[in-house]
C-alpha positions as CSV (number, residue, x, y, z in Angstrom):
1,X,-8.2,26.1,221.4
2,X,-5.1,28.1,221.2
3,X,-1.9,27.1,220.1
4,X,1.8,28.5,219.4
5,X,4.2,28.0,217.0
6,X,6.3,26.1,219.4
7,X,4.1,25.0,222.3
8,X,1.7,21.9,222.5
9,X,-1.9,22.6,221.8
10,X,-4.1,23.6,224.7
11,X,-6.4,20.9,225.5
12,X,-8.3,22.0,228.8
13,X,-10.8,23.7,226.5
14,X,-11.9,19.9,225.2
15,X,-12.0,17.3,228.1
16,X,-13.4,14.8,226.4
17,X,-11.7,12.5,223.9
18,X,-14.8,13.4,221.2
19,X,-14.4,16.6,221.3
20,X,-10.8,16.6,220.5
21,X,-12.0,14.5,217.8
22,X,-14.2,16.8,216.6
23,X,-11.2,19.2,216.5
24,X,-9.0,16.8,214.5
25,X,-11.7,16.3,212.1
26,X,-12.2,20.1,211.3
27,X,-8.5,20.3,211.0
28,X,-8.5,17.6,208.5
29,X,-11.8,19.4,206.9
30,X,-9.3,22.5,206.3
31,X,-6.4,20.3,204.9
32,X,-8.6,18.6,202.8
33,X,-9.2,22.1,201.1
34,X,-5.6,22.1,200.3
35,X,-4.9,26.0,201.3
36,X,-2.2,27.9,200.0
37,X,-2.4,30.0,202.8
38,X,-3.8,29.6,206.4
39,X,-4.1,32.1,209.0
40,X,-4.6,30.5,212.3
41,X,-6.6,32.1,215.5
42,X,-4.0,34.0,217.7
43,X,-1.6,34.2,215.1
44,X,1.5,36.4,215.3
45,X,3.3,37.5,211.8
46,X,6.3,35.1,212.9
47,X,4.3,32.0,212.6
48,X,4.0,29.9,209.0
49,X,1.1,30.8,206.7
50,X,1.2,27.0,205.5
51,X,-0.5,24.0,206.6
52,X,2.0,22.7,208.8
53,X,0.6,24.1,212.2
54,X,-2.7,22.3,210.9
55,X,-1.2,19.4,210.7
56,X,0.7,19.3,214.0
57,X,-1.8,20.1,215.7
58,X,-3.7,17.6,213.9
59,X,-1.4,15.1,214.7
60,X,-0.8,16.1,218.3
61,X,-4.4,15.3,219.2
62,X,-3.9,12.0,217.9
63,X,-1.2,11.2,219.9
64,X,-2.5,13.1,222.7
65,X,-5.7,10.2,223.0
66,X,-3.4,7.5,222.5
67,X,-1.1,8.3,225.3
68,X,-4.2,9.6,227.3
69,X,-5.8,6.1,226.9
70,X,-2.6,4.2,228.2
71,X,-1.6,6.9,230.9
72,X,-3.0,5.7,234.4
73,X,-3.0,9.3,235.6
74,X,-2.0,13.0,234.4
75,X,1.7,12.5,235.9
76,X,2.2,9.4,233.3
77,X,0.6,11.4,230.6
78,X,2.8,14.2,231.1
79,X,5.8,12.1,231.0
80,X,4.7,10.2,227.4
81,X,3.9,13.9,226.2
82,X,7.4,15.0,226.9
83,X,9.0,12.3,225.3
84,X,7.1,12.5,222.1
85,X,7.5,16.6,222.0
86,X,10.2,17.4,224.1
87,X,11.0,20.4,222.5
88,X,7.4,21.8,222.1
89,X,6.0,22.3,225.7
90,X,4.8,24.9,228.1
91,X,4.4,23.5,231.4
92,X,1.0,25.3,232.1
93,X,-0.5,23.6,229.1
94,X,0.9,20.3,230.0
95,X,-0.7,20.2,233.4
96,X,-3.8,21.3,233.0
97,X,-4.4,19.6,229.6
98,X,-3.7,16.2,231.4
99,X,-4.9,16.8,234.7
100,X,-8.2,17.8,232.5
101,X,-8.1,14.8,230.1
102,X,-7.6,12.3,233.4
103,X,-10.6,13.7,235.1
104,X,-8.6,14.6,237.7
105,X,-9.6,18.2,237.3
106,X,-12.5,20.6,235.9
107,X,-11.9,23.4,233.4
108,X,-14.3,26.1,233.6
109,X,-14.3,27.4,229.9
């Protein structure tokens, strides 16, 4: 599940809505430790060492499902993703993620 600094999380990896919960949930198992520190996978030395990438991609997934629930296809979930992060977005990741989520697509991991 990768994720930079300034782009959306990558969500084709986890089609399904309990898998992305299962992701949210070990995110909130690593806040709940309360880490000074916290080196994420793919890091680069420019990102923050905090918590705060946990957390937005914590909350991202959240509102990822909720939009996804309400979106009638991955055009309409693309829109209500821009609007709620328009300044954290890689087009790439936004298509497949909610062509992926809509079933409109398969991702082979």
């Amino acid at each position: 599940m990768w994720r930079s600094w300034r782009d959306v999380p990558w969500v084709a990896d986890l089609p399904t809505v309990e898998e992305r919960k299962a992701w949210r949930a070990a995110l909130d198992g690593i806040l709940a430790r309360d880490p000074e520190i916290v080196v994420s996978g793919h890091a680069i030395a420019a990102w923050p060492t905090d918590v705060s990438s946990e957390k937005y991609t914590r909350d991202y997934l959240a509102a990822f499902d909720a939009e996804a629930a309400k979106a009638s296809d991955a055009k309409a979930l693309i829109v209500a993703r821009k609007k709620l992060y328009p300044n954290d977005a890689i087009p790439i990741s936004l298509e497949l993620g909610a062509k992926v989520a809509k079933g409109e697509m398969a991702w082979d991991e």
